[in-house]
N, C-alpha and C positions, 0 to 999 in steps of 0.2 A: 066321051062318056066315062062316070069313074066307075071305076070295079070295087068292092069291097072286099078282103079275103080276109080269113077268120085266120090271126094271129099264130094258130097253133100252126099253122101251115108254112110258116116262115122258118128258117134255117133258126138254129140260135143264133150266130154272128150278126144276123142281119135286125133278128129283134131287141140284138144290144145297142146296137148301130140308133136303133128308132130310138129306144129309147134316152137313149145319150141325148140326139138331137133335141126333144122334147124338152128335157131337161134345160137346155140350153135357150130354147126359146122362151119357157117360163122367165129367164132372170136377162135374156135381152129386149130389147126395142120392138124385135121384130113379131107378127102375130104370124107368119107361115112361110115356109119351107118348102120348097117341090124339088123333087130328082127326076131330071126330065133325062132320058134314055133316047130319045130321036134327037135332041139337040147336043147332045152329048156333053153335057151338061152337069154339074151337079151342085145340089145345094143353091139354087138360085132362089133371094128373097123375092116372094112376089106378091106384099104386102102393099097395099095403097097410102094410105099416109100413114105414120109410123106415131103410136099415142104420146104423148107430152110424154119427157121424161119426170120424174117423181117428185115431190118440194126439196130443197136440201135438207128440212129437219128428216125425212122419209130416207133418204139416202145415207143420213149421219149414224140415223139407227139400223141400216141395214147395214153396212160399213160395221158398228161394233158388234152387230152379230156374228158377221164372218170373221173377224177376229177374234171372237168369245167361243167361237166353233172350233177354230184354228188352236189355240189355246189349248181346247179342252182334249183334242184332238195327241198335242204333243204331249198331255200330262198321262192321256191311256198310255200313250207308245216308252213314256217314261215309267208308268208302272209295270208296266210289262215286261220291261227288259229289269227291272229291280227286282222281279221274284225268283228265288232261288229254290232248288229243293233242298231238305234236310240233309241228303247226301253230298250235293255240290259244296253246302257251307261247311257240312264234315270235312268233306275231304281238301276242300282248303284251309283248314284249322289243322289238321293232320301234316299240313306239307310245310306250314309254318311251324311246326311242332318239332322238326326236323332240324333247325338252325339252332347251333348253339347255346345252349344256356350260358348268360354271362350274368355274373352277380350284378342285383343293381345298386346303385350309389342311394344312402341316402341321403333322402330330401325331406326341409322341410315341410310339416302337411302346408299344400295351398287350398284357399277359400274356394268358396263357392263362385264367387265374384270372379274368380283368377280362372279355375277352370272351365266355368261355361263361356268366358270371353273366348278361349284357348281352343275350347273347343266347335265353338259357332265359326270360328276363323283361321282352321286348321286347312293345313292344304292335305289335298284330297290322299298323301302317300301317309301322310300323319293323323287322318281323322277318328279311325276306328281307336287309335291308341289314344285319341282326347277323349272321346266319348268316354271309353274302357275307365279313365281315371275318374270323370265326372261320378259315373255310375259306383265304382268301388267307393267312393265317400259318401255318395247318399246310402248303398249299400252300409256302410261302418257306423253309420249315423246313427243304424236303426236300433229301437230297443226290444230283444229277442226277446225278453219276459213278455212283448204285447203279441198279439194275432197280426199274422201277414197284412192283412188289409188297414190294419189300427195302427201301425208301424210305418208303412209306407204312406199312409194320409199324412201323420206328425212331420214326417220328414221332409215332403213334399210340401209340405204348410211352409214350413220354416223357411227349405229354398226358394219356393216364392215371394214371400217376403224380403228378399234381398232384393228381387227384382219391380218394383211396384210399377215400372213404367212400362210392361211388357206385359201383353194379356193374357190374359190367363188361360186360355187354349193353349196357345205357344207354348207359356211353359210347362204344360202337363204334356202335352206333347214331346218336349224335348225332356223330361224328367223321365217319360215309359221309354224312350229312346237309348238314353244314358243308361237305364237299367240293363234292357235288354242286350245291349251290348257287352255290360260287364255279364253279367250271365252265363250268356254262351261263350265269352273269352276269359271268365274269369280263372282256366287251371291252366292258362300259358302265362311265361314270362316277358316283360314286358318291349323286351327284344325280339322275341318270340312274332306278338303283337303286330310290330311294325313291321315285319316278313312277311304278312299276309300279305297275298296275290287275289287274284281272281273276283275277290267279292268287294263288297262297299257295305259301308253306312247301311243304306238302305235295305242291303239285300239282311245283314245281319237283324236289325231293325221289326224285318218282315216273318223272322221266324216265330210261328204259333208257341205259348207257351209250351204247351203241351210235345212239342218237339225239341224242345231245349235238351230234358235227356239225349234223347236221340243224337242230337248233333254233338254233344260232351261226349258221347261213351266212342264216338270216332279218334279221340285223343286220346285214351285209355290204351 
């Protein structure tokens, strides 16, 4: 004879236990489960015939779900570990700030063409300092007699335009990228730059305007 007990009544451990199980039966073959305690026992399927398995187009699509799950799953655990606070990105602008100033050589200015290649393809000990450079030339590009927003449209008009095979999300995205890095990096030298520890692309990337002081006056 079965007993019914009202759930509240169960240990936690044991109402995780259930529901894990459940869980499991929903995406297997089988339609029930017993934990038999006088046979000592557990876990024994004691389902009668077990239903078709699913069409392959039914399986194809369940297959790119759990990959699209998986996916989206590693891009949280990737955002997550790229958010910095204001002080973490201070203070390693601050420890970098620490190494030598050496005069730097100069260099021909390079194009657009040169430094977004340089910097889409930078290894990861070199990136912030590609970015830094992309960004200071869209930076230098700009015409200071226009308004912030009218200045960095022309700008970004124009380096798009170099790239017409690359959509244009991309590059508006890697153009607020390029900026913000020159930004927050722009009163170190560019030795300086390449000393950075601790953060990336990303985390620089992810600072709110509105924090950009904040994070300079750590270099001060």
């Amino acid at each position: 004879m079965e007993q019914c007990i009202d759930r509240s009544c169960l240990p936690r451990d044991v109402a995780q236990a259930i529901d894990t199980i459940y869980e499991y039966l929903q995406s297997s073959l089988l339609t029930e489960i017993r934990i038999s305690k006088q046979q000592g026992s557990f876990c024994i399927p004691t389902s009668g015939t077990s239903p078709s398995p699913p069409p392959e187009d039914i399986r194809a699509q369940q297959s790119v779900a759990r990959k699209v799950s998986h996916l989206a799953n590693k891009r949280a655990a990737k955002l997550k570990n790229s958010r910095k606070s204001p002080e973490e990105i201070g203070q390693a602008l601050r420890a970098a700030q620490q190494v030598q100033v050496t005069p730097e050589t100069v260099q021909e200015p390079k194009t657009y063409e040169q430094l977004y290649i340089h910097a889409s393809n930078a290894p990861k000990k070199e990136a912030i300092y590609a970015w830094h450079m992309l960004g200071r030339k869209l930076r230098t590009d700009e015409d200071p007699r226009k308004a912030q927003k009218a200045r960095e449209m022309t700008v970004g008009k124009l380096f798009s335009e170099k790239f017409p095979h690359i959509s244009a999300k991309t590059l508006e995205n890697d153009v607020y990228k390029a900026r913000r890095i020159y930004d927050v990096t722009r009163i170190l030298n560019c030795n300086q730059i390449l000393a950075i520890r601790t953060i990336t692309v990303d985390n620089i990337r992810r600072v709110a305007k509105k924090d950009i002081a904040k994070v300079v006056n750590y270099c001060k």
